[in-house]
C-alpha positions as CSV (number, residue, x, y, z in Angstrom):
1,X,39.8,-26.2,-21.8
2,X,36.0,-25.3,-21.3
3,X,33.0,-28.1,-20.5
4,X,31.3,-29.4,-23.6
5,X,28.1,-29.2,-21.1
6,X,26.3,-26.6,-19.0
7,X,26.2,-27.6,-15.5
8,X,23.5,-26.2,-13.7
9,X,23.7,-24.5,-10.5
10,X,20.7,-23.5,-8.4
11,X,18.3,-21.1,-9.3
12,X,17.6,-18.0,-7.1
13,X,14.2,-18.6,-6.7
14,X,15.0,-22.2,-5.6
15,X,18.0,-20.4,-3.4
16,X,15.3,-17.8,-2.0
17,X,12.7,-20.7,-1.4
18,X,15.5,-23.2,0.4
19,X,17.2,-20.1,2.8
20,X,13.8,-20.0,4.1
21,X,12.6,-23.9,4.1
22,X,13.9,-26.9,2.8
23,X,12.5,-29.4,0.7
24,X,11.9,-31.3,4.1
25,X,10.1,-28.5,5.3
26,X,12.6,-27.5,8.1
27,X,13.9,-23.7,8.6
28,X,17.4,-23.0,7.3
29,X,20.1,-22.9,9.8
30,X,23.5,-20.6,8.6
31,X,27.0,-21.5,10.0
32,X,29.9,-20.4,9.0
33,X,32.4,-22.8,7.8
34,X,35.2,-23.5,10.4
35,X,37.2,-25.4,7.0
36,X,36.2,-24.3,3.8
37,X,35.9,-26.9,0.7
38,X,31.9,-27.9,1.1
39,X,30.6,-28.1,-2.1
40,X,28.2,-24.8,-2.9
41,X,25.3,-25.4,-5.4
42,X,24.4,-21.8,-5.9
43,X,27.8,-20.9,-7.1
44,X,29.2,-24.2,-8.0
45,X,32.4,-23.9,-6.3
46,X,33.8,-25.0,-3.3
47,X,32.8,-23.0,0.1
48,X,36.2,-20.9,1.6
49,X,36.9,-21.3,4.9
50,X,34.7,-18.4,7.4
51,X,31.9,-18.3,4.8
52,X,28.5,-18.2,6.1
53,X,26.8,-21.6,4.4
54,X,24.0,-24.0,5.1
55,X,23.3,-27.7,4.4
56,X,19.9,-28.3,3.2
57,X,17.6,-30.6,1.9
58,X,17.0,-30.5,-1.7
59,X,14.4,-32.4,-4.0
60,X,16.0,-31.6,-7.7
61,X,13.8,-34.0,-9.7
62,X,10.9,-33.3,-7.9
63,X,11.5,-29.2,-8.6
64,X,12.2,-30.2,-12.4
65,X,9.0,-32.1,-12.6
66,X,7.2,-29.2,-11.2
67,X,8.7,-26.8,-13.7
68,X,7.7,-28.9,-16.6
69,X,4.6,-30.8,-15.8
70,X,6.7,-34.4,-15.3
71,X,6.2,-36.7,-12.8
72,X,9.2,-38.2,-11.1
73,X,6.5,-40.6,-8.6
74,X,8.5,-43.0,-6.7
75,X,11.8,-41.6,-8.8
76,X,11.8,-38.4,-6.2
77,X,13.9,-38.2,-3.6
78,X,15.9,-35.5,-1.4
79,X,19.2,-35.1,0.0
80,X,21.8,-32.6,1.6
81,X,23.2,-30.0,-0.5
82,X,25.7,-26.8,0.7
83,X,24.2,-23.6,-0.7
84,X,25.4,-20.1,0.6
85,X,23.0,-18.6,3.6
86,X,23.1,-15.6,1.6
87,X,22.9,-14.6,-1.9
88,X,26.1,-14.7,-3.8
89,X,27.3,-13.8,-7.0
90,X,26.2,-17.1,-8.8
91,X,28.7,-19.1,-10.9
92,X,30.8,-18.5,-13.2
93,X,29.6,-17.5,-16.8
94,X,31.7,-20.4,-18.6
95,X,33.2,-22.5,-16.3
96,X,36.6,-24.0,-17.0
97,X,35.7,-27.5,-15.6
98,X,32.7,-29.1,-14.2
99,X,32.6,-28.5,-10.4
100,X,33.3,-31.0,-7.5
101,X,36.1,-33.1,-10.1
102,X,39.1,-34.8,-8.3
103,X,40.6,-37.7,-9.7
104,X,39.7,-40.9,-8.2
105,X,36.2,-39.5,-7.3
106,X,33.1,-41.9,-7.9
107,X,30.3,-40.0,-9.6
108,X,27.1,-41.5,-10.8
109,X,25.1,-39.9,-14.2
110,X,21.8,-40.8,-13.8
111,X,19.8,-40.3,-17.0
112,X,16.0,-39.0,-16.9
113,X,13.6,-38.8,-19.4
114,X,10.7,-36.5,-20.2
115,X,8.2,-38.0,-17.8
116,X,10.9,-38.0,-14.9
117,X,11.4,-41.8,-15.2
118,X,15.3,-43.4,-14.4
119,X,16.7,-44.1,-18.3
120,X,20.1,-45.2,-17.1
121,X,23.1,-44.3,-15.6
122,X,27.0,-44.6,-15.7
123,X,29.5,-45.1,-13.1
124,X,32.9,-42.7,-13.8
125,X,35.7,-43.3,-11.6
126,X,37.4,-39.9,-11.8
127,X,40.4,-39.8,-14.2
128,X,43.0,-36.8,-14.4
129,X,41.5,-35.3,-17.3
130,X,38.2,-35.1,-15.5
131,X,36.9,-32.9,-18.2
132,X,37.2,-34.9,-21.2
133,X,35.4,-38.1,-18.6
134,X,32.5,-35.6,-17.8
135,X,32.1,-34.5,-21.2
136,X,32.0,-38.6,-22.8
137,X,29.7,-39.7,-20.0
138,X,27.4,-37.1,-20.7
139,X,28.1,-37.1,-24.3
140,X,27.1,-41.0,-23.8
141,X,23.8,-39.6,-22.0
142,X,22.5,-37.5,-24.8
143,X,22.8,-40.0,-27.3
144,X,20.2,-41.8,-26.5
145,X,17.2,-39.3,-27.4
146,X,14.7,-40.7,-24.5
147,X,17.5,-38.0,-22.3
148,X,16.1,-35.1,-20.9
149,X,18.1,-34.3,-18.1
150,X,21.0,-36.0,-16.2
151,X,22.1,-35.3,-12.4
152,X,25.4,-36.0,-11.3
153,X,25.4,-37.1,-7.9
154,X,28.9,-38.5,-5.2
155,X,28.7,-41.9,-5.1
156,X,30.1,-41.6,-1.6
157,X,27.6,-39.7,-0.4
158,X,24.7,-39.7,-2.6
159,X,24.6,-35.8,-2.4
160,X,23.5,-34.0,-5.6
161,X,26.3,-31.7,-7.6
162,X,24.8,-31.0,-10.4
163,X,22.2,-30.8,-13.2
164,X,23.0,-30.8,-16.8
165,X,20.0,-30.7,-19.6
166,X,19.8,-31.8,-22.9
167,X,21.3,-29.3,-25.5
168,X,18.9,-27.4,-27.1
């Protein structure tokens, strides 16, 4: 089963911009990862255990709103993502499920529209088939044609996972 959606990882120039400074302005600092399983936005797939990551701080709406002229104002905000501290090979080209799905797992879909504004949102509580969920909350999303973009964020956390735009 494939997504009925493109999740979005980070871009390399975003990558290149972020391994240097943050979003909060502070230097990147590399580790590598005593565990593995961190959540990577560059590749979309969990980080394996001795890998050379780093958490930073990443605006996405603000970055969106600078690539097309939006505005998020008071909607932009920053957070902790995982990224590797070097450059990988990027995700995969069609990904058999959305990334960072476990059953049980709270994830918020907030909805933007063209000027960067909050539209809505939906609450899924993780079910097994964590594809078909993803695909009718977003589904849901991109019904409503005010729907630019959508982020999918933990609720646990708050942290980022990923971007998904509207269909072309």
């Amino acid at each position: 089963m494939s997504t009925a959606f493109a999740p979005r990882p980070l871009t390399p120039d975003t990558l290149k911009q972020l391994r240097e400074k943050d979003d909060a302005g502070r230097p990147c600092v590399p580790f590598t990862d005593p565990e593995g399983g961190d959540p990577l936005r560059c590749c979309l797939r969990p980080a394996r255990q001795g890998e050379r990551i780093a958490l930073v701080a990443y605006a996405p709406l603000r970055r969106w709103a600078a690539e097309t002229g939006a505005d998020p104002g008071a909607y932009d905000e920053q957070g902790p993502v995982f990224i590797h501290a070097d450059p990988c090979e990027g995700p995969a080209p069609t990904p058999p499920e959305y990334p960072y799905v476990r059953p049980g797992a709270l994830r918020t879909f907030r909805r933007y529209d063209a000027a960067g504004n909050i539209v809505g949102g939906r609450l899924v509580e993780t079910p097994e088939d964590t594809t078909a969920a993803f695909d009718e909350a977003l589904t849901e999303a991109f019904a409503d044609p005010q729907v630019a973009l959508v982020h999918v964020r933990a609720v646990e956390y708050g942290c980022f996972h990923f971007e998904v735009r509207r269909p072309a």
